[in-house]
Backbone as a ProteinNet text record, in pm:
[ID]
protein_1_A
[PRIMARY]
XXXXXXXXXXXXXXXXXXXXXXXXXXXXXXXXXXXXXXXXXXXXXXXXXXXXXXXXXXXXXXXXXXXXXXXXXXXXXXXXXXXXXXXXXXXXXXXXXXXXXXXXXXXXXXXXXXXXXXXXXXXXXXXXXXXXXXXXXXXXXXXXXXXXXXXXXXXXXXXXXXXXXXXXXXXXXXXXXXXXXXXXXXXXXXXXXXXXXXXXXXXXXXXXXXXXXXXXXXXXXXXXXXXXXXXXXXXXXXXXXXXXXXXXXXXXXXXXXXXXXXXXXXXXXXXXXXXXXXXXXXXXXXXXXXXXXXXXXXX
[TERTIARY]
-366.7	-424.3	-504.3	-477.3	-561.5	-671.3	-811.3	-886.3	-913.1	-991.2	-999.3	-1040.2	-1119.7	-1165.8	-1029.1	-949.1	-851.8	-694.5	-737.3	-653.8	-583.6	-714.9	-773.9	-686	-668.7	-645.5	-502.3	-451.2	-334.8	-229.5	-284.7	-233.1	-230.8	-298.3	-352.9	-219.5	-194	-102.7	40.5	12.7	164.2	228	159.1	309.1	301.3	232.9	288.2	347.1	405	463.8	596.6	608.7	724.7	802	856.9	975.7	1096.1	1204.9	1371.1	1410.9	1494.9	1590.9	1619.9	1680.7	1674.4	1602.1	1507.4	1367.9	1326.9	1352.2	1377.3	1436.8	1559.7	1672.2	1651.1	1642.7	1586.2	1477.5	1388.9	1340.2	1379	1444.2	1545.7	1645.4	1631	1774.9	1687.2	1599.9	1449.2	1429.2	1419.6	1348.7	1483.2	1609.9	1729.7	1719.1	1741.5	1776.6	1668.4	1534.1	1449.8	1452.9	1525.9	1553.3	1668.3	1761.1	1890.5	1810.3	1755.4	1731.6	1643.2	1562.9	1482.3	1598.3	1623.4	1752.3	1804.8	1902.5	1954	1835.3	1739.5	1633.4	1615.9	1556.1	1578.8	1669.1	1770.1	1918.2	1927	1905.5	1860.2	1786	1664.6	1621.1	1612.8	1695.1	1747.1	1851.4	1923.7	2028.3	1950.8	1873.7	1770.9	1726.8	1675.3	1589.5	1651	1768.5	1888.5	1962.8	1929.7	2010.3	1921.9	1774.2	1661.6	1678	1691.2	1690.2	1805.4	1883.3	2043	2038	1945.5	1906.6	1840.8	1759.3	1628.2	1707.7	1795.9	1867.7	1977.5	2015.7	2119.1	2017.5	1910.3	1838.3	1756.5	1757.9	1759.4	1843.2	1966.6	2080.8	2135.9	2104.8	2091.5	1996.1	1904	1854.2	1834.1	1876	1863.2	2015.5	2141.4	2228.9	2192.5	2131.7	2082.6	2017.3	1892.8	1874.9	1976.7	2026.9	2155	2220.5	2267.9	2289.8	2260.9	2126.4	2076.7	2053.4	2107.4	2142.8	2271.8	2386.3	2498.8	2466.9	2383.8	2412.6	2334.2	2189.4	2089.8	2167.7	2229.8	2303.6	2381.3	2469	2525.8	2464.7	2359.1	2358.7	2202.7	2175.9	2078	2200.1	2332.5	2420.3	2446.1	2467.3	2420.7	2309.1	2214.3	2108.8	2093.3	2133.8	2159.5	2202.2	2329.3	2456.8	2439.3	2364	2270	2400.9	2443.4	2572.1	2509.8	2603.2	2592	2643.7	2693.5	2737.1	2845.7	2948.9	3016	2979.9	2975	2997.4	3092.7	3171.2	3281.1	3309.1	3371.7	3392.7	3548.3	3553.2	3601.3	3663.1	3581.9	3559.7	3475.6	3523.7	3447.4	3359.5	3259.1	3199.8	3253	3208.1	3229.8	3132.7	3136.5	3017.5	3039.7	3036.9	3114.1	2942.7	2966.3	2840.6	2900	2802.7	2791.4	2708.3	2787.7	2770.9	2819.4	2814.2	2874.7	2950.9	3031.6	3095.8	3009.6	2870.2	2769.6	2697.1	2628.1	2537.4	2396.3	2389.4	2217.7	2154.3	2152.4	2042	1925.4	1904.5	1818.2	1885.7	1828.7	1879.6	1901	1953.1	1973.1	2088.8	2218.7	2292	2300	2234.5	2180.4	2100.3	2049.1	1949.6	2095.9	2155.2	2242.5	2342	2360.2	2458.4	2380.1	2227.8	2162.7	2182.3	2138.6	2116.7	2248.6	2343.6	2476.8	2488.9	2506.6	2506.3	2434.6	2300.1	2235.5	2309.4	2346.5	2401	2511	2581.5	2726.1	2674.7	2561.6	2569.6	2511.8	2437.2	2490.7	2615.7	2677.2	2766.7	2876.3	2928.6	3015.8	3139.7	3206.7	3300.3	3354.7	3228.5	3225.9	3295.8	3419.3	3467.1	3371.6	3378.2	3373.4	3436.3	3403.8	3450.9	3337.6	3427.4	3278.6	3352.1	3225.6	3262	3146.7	3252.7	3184.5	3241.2	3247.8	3298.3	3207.2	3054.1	2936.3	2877.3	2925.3	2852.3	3040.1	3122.2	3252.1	3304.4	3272.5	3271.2	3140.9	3033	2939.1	2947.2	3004.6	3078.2	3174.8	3296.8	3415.1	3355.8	3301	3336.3	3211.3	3204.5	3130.7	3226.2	3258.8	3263.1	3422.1	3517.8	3641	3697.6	3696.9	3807.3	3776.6	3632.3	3581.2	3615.5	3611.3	3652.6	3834.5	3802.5	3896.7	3936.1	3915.1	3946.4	3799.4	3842.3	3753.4	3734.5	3701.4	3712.5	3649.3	3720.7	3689.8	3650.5	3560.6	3590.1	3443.6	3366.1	3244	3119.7	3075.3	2931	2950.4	3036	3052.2	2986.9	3017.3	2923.6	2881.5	2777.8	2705.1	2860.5	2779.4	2958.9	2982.2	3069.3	3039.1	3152.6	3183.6	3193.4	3315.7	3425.4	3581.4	3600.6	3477.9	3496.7	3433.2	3317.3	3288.1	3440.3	3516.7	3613.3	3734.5	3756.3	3888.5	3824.9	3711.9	3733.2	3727.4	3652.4	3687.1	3804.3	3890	4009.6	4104.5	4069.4	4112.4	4069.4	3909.5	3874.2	3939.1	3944.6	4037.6	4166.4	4200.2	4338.4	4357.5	4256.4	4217	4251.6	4335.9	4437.8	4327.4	4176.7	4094.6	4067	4007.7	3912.6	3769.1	3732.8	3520.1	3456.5	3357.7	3293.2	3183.6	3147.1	3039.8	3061.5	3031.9	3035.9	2914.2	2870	2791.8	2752.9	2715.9	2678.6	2564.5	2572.8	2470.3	2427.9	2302.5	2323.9	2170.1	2144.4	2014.1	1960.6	1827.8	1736.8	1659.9	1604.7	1511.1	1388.5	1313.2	1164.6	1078.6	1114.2	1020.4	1084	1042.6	1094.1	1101.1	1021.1	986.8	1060	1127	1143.6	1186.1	1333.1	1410.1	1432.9	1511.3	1533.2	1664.4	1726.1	1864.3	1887.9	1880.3	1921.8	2060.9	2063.5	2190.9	2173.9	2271.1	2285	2420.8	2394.5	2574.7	2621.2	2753.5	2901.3	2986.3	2952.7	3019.3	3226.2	3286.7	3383.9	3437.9	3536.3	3635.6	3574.2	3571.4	3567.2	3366.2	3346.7	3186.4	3101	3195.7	3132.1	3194	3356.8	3390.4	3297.5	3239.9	3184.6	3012.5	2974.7	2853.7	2806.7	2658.3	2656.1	2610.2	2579.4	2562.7	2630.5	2741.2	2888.3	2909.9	2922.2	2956.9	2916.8	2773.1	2666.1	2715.6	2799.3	2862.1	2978.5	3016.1	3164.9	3269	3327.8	3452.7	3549.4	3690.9	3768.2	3814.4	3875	3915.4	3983.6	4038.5	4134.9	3997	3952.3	3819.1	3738.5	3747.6	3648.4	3702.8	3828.2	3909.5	3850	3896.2	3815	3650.5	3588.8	3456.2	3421.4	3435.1	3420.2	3481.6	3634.6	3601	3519.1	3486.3	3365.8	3289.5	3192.9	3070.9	3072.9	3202	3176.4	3165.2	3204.4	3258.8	3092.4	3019.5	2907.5	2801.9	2784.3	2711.9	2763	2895.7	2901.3	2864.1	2902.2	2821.5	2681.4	2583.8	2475.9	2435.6	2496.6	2483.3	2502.3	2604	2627.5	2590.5	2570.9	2470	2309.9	2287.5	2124.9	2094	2240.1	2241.3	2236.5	2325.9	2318.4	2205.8	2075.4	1994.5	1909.4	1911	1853.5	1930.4	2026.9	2110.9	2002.5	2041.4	1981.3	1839.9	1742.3	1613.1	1586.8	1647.7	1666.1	1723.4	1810.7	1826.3	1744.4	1704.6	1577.2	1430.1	1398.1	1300	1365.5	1527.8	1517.3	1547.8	1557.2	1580.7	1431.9	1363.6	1219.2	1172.3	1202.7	1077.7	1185.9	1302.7	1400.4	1335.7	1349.1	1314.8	1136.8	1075.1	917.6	909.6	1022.6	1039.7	1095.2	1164.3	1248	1114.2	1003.6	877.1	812.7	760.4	701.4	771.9	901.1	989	1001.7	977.1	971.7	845.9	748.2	596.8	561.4	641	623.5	705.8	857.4	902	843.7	812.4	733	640.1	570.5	461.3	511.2	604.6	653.8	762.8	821.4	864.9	778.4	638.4	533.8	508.6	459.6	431.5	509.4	631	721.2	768.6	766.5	796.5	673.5	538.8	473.9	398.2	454.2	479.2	583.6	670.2	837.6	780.8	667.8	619.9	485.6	414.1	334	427.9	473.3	572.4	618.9	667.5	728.2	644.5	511.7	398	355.5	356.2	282	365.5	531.9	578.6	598.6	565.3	563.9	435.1	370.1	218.8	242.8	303	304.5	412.1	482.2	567.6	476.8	439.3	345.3	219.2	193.4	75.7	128.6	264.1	302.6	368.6	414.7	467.6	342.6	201.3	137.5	37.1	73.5	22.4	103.2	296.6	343.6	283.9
4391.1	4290.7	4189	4037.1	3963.5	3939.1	3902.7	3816.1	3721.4	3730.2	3569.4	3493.3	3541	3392.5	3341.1	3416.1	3386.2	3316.8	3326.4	3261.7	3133.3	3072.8	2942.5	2865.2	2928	2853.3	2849.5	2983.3	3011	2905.8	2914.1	2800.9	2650.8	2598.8	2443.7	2503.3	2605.3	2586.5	2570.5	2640.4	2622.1	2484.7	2390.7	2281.1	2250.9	2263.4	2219.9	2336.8	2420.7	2518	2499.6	2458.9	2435.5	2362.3	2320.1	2212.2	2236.8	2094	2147.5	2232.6	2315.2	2388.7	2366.1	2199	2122.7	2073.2	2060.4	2034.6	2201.2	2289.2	2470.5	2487	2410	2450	2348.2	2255.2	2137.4	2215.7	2264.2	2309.1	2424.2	2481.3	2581.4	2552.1	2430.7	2342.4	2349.6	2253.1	2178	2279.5	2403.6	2532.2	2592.8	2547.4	2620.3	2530.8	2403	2292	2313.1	2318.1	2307.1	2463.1	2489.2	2637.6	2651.2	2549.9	2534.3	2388.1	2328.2	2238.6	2332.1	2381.3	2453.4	2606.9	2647.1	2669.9	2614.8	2484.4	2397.2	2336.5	2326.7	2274.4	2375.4	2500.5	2605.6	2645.4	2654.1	2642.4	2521.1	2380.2	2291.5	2325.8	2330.6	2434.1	2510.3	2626.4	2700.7	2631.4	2556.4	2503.8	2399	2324.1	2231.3	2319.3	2387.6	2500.8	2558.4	2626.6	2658.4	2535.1	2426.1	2330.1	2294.8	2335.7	2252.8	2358.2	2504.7	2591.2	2575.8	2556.5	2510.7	2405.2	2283.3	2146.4	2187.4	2272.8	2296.6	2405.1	2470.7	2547.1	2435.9	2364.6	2257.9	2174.4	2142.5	2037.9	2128.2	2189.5	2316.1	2264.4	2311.5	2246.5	2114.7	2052.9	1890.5	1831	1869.4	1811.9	1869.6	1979	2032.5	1998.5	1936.6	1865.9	1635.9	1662.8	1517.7	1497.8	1620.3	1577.9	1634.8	1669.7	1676.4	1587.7	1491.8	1365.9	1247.6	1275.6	1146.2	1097.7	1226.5	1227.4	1128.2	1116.1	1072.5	905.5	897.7	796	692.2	736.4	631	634.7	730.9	761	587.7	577.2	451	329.4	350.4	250.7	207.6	282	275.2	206.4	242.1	207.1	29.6	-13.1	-120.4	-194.1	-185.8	-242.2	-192.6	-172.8	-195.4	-297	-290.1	-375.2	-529.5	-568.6	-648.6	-698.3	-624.4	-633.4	-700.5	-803.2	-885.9	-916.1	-883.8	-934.7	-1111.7	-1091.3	-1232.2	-1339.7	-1469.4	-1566.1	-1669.3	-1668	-1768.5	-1843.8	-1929	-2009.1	-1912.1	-1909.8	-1808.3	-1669.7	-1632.9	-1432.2	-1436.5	-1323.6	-1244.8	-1107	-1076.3	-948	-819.7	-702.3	-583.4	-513.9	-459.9	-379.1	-262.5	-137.2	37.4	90.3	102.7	187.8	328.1	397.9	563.4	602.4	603.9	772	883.7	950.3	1060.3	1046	1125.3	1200.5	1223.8	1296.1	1329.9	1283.5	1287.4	1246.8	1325.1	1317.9	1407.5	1396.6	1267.2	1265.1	1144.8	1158.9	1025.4	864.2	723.2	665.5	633.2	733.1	704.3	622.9	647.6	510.6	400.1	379.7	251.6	159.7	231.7	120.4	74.8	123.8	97	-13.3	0.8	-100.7	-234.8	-207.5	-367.1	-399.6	-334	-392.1	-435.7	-438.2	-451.4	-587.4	-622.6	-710.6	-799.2	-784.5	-862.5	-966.6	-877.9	-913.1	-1015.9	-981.5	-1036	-1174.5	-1179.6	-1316.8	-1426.7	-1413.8	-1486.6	-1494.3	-1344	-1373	-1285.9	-1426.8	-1367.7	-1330.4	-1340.1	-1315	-1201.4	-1120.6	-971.5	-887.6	-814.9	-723.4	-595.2	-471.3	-369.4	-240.8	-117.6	22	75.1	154.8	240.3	365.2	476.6	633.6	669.3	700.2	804.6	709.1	866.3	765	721.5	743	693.5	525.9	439.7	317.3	278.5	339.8	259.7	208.1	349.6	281.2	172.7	171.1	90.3	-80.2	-88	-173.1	-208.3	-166.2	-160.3	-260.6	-251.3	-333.9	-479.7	-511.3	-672.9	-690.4	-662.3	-693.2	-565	-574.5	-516.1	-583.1	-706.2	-783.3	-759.3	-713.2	-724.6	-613.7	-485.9	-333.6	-319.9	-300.9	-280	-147.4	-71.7	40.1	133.7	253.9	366.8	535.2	616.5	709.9	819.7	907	1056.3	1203.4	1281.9	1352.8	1449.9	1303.9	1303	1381.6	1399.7	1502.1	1672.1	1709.9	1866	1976	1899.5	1991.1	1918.7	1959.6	1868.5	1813.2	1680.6	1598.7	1684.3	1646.7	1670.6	1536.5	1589.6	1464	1414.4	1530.2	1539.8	1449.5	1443.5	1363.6	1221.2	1171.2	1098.5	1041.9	1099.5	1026.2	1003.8	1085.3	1025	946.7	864.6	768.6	685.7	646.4	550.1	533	601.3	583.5	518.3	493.3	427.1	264.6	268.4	158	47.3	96.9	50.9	-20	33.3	13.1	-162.2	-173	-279	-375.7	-495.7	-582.9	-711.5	-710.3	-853.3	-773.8	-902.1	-918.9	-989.2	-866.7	-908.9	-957.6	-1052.3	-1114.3	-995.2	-918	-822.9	-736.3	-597	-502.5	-397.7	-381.1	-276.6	-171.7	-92.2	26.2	34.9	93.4	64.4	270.9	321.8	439.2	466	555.3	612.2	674.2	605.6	669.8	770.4	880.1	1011.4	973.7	913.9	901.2	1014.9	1108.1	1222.3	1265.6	1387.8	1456.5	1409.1	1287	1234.4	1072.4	1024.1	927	886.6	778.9	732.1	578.9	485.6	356.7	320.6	222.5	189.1	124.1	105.8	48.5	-19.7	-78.3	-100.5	-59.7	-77.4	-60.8	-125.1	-200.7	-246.4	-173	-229.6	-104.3	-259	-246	-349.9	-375.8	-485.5	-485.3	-472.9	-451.3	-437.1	-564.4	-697.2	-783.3	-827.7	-782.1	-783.4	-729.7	-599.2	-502.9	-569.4	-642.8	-680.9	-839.9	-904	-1007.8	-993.6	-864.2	-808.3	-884	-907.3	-959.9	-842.5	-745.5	-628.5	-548.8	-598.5	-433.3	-397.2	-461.4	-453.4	-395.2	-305.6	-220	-101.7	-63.1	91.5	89.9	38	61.3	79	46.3	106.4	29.1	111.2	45.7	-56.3	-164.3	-225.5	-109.4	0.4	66.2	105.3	161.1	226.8	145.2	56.2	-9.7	-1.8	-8.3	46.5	193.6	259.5	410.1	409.9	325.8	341.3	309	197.8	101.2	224.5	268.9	378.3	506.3	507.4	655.7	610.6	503.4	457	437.5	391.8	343.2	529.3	576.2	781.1	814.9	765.6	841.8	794.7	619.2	596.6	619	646.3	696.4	841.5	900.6	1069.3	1067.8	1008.2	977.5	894	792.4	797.8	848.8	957.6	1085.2	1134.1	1200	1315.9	1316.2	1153.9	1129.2	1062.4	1039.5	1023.2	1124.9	1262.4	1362.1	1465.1	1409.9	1493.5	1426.7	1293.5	1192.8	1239.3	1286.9	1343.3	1485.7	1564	1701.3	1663.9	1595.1	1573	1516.8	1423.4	1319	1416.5	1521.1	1619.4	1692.3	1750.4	1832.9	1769.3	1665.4	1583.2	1557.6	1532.4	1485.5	1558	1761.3	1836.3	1892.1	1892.4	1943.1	1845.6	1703.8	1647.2	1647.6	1721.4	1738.4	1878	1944.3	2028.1	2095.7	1971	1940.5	1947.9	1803.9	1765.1	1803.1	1921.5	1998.7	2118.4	2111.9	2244	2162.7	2053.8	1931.7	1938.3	1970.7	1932.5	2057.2	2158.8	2297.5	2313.2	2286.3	2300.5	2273.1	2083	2013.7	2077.2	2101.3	2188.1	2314.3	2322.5	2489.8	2494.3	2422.4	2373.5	2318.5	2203.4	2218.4	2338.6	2444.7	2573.1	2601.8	2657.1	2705.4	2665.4	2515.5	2491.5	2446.6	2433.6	2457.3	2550.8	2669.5	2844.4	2861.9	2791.8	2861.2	2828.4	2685.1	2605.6	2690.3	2713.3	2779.3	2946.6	3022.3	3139.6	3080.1	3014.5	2990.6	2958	2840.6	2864	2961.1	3051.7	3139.2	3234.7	3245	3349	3297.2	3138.5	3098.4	3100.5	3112.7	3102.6	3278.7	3343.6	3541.3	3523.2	3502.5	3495.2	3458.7	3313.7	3243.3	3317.3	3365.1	3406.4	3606.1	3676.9	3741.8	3711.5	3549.5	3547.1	3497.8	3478.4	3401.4	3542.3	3623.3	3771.8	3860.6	3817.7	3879.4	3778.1	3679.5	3591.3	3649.7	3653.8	3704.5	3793.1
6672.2	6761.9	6681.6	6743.5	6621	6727.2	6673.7	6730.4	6758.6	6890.3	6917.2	6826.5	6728.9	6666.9	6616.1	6564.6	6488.3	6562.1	6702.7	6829.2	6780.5	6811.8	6804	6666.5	6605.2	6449.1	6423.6	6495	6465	6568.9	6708.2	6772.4	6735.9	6675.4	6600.5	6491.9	6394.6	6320.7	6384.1	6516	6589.9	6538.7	6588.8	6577.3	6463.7	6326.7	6215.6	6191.8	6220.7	6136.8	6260.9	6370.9	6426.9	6415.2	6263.6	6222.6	6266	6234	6263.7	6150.4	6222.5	6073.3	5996.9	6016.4	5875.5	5772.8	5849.1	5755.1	5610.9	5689.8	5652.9	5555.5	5597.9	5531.9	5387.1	5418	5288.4	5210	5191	5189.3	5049.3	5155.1	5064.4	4978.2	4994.6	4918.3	4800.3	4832	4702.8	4635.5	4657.1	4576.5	4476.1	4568.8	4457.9	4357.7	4424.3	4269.8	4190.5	4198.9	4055	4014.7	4082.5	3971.1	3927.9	3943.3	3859.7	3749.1	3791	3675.2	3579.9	3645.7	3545.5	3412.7	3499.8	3411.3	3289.2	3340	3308.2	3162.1	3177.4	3067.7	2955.1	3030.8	2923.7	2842.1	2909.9	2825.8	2679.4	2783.9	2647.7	2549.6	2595	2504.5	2361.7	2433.6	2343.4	2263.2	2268.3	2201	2116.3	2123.5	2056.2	1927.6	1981.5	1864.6	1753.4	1830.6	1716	1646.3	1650.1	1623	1504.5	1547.2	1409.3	1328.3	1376.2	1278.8	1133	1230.4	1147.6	1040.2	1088.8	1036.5	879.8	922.4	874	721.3	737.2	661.1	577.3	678.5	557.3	467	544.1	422.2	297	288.6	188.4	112.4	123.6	27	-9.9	112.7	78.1	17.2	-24.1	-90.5	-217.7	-284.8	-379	-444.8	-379.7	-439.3	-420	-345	-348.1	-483.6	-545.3	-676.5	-805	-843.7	-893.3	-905.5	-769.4	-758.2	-848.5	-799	-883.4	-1001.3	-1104	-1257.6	-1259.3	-1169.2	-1223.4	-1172.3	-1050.4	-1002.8	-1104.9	-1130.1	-1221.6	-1344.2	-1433.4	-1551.3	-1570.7	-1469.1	-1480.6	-1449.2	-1381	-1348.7	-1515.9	-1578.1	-1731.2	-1809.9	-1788.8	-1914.4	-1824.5	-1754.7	-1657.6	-1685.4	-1654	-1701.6	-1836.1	-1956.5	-2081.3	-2165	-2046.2	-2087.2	-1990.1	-1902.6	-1878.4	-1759.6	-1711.5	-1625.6	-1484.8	-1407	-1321.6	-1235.8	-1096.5	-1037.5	-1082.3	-1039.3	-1080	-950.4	-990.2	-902.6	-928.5	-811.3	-849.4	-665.9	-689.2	-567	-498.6	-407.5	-303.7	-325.4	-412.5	-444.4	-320.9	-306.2	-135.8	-209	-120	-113.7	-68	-131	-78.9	-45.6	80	119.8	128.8	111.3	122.1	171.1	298.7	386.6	381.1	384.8	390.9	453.6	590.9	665.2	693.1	826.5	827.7	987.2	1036.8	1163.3	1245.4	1228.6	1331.5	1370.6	1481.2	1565.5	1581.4	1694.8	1727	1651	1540.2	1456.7	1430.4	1507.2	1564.4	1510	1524	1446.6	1319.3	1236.7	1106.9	1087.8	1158.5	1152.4	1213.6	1328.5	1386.7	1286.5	1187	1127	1041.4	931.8	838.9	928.4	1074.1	1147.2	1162	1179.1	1188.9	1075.4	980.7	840.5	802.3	816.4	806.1	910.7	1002.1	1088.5	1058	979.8	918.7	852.3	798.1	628.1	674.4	755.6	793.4	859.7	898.8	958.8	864.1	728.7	624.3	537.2	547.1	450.2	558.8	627.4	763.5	673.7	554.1	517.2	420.4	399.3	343.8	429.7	305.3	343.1	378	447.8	474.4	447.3	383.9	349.1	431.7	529	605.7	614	535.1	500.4	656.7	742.9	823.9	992.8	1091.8	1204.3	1289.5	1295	1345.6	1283.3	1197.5	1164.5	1198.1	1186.1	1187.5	1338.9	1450.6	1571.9	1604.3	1554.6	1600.8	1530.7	1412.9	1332	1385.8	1454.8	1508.8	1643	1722.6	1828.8	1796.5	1735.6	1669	1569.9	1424.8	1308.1	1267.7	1311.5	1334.7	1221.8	1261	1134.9	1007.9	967.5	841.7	764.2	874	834.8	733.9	605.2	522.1	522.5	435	472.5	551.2	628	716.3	648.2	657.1	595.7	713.9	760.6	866.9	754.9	819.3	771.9	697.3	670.3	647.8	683.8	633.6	650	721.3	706.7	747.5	671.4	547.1	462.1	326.3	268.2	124.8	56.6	42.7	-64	-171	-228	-370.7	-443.8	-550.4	-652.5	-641.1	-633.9	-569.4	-461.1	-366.2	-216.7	-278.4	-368.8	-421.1	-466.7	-579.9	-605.6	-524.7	-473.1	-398.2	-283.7	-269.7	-187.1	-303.5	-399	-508.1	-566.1	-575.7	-618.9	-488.8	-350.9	-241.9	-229.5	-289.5	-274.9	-432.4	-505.1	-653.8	-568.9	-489.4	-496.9	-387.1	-366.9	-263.3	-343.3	-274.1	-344	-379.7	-333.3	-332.5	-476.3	-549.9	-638.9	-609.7	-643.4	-513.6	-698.9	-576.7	-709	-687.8	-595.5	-563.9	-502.8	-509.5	-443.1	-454.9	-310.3	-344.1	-220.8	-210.5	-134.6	-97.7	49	130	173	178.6	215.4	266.7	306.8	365.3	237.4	168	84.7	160.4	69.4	111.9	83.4	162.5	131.5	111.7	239.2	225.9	363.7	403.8	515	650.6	651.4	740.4	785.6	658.8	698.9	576.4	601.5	533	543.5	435.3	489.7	411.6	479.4	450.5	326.9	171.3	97.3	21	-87.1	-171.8	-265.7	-325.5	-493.2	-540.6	-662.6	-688.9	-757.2	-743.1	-791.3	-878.4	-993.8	-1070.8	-1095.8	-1073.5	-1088.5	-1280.9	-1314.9	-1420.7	-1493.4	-1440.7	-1464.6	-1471.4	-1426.4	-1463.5	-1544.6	-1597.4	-1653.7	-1815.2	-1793.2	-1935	-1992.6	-1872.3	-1917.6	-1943.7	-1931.5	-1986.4	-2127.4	-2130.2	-2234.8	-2373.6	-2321.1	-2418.2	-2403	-2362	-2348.3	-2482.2	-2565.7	-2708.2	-2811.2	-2757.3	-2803.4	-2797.1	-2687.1	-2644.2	-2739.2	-2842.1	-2868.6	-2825.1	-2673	-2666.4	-2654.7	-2599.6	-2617.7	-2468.5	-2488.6	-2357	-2245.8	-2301.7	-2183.1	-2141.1	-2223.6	-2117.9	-2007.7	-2011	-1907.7	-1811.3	-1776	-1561.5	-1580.2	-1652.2	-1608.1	-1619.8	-1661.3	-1639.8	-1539.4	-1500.2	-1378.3	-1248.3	-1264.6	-1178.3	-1126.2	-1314.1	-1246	-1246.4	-1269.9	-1252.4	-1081	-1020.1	-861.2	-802.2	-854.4	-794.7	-800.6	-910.6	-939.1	-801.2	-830.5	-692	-588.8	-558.5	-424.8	-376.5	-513	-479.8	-446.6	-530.1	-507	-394.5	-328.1	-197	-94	-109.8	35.8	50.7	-102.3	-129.1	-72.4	-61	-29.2	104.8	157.4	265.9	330.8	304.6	338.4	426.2	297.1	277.1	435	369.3	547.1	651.4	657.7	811.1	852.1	746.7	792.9	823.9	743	788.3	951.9	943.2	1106.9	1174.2	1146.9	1286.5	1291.4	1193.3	1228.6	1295.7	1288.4	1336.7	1537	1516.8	1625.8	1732.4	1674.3	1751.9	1783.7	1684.7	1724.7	1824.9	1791.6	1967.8	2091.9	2082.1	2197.8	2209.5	2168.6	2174.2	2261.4	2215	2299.4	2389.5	2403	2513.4	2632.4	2622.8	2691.1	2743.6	2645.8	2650	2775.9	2770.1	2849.1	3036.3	2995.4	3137.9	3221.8	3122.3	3200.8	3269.2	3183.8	3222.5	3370.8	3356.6	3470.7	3610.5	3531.1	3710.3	3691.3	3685.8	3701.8	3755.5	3747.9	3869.2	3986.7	3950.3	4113.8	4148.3	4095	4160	4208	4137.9	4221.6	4357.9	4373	4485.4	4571.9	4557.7	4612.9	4712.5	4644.4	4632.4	4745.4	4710	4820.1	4901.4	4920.5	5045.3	5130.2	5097.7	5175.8	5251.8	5119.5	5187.3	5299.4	5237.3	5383.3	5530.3	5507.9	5627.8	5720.4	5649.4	5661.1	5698.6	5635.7	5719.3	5879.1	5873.5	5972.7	6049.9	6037.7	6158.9	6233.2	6125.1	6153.7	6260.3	6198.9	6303.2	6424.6	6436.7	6554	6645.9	6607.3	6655.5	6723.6	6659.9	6712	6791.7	6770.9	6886.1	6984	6965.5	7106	7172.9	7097.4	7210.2	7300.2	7206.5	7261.7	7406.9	7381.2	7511.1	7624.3	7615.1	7686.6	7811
[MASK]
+++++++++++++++++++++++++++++++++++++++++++++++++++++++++++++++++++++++++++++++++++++++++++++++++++++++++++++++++++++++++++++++++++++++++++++++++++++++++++++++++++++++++++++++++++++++++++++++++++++++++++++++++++++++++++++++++++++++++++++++++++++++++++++++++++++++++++++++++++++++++++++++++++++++++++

């Protein structure tokens, strides 16, 4: 038996607790979905986390072949600035540009910057050819600057380069029928774990390296200079994958940890509204038990 005092209160709740079914039923709708989104987040989640862990394990090795790297790449380029080597200029020699990235994504913008900086470039010197290693700067390159794209390269960033993948794209780009008064490579430098930026470096032609004004210091012979000029281009390109590389694994790991936050942030927030949600739906549900017992006992 309830008491009177308690009559009084329970009737005043009568009509707010006497909604349509549909209103009930909504209700019940609202409480499933944020517990399928909430789900749905956690799940993200978990897949975020394992993804930095993963990140966090390749840049280990990327960067411990990134420095390795950088013996072959500065190596040539000391015998270069030795040999006091120069870019050629001549009236309608074209440029070469060979960008390096990779196939993957989820890694924050590390190739968005290399595509401005590139677009940059193209709108002074609208008539530079293009070599783009990787299919992330080649589709984003591809729908502006298509015509410029010479040769493409798939295949990229699955696992640390090495020197084999360095050369057989240089031995593709050799075979390119222009004679560039310039060529040079564009790749993601390793600042620190935190943050990288898009640079160049030149890659001297046959013909630049023979009109050196201190070539003549090294002794060699004329055949040698096509094979130098080829491994000198193999070396900076290793050294740019390789260090681009190392910027991929870092930028995923950075950009799975604040997904990863952020996913901590979104649970927090529906979870509070499950709560009050959840017990909004049980008050209801008490007040209409009650009402429903004080109205059998008015009977």
């Amino acid at each position: 038996m309830l008491s009177r005092a308690a009559r009084p209160a329970l009737r005043a709740a009568t009509a707010a607790s006497a909604r349509p079914v549909a209103l009930q039923t909504a209700n019940y709708a609202t409480l499933k979905e944020i517990e399928g989104r909430l789900k749905s987040i956690r799940n993200i989640e978990k897949i975020t986390k394992t993804m930095k862990i993963v990140a966090s394990t390749k840049l280990t090795r990327a960067q411990k072949a990134m420095r390795e790297s950088r013996s072959y790449g500065q190596t040539s380029n000391t015998v270069f600035e030795k040999a006091e080597t120069k870019p050629l200029e001549g009236e309608g020699k074209k440029d070469l540009l060979i960008i390096c990235s990779s196939d993957k994504g989820l890694c924050g913008g590390i190739h968005s910057g290399m595509t401005r900086r590139t677009r940059a470039l193209l709108v002074d010197h609208p008539d530079t050819d293009l070599v783009i290693v990787g299919e992330k700067c080649k589709a984003q390159l591809g729908r502006s600057s298509a015509k410029n794209v010479q040769l493409s390269f798939a295949g990229i960033g699955k696992d640390v380069p090495t020197f084999a993948d360095a050369q057989a794209i240089a031995d593709q780009i050799v075979l390119l029928p222009t004679d560039y008064a310039s060529v040079s490579i564009m790749y993601n430098k390793f600042l620190n774990a935190q943050s990288y930026e898009p640079v160049t470096v030149p890659a001297y032609s046959e013909e630049a390296i023979t009109e050196s004004p201190n070539i003549a210091e090294f002794e060699m012979d004329d055949g040698v200079l096509e094979n130098l000029r080829e491994y000198s281009l193999a070396n900076s390109l290793y050294w740019a994958l390789a260090e681009g590389h190392a910027c991929e694994q870092s930028a995923r790991r950075n950009a799975m940890d604040n997904a990863s936050k952020n996913a901590g942030d979104m649970i927090s927030r529906y979870q509070i509204v499950y709560n009050r949600t959840r017990q909004a739906v049980i008050t209801g549900e008490l007040v209409e038990i009650i009402t429903g017992a004080t109205a059998s006992e008015d009977m």
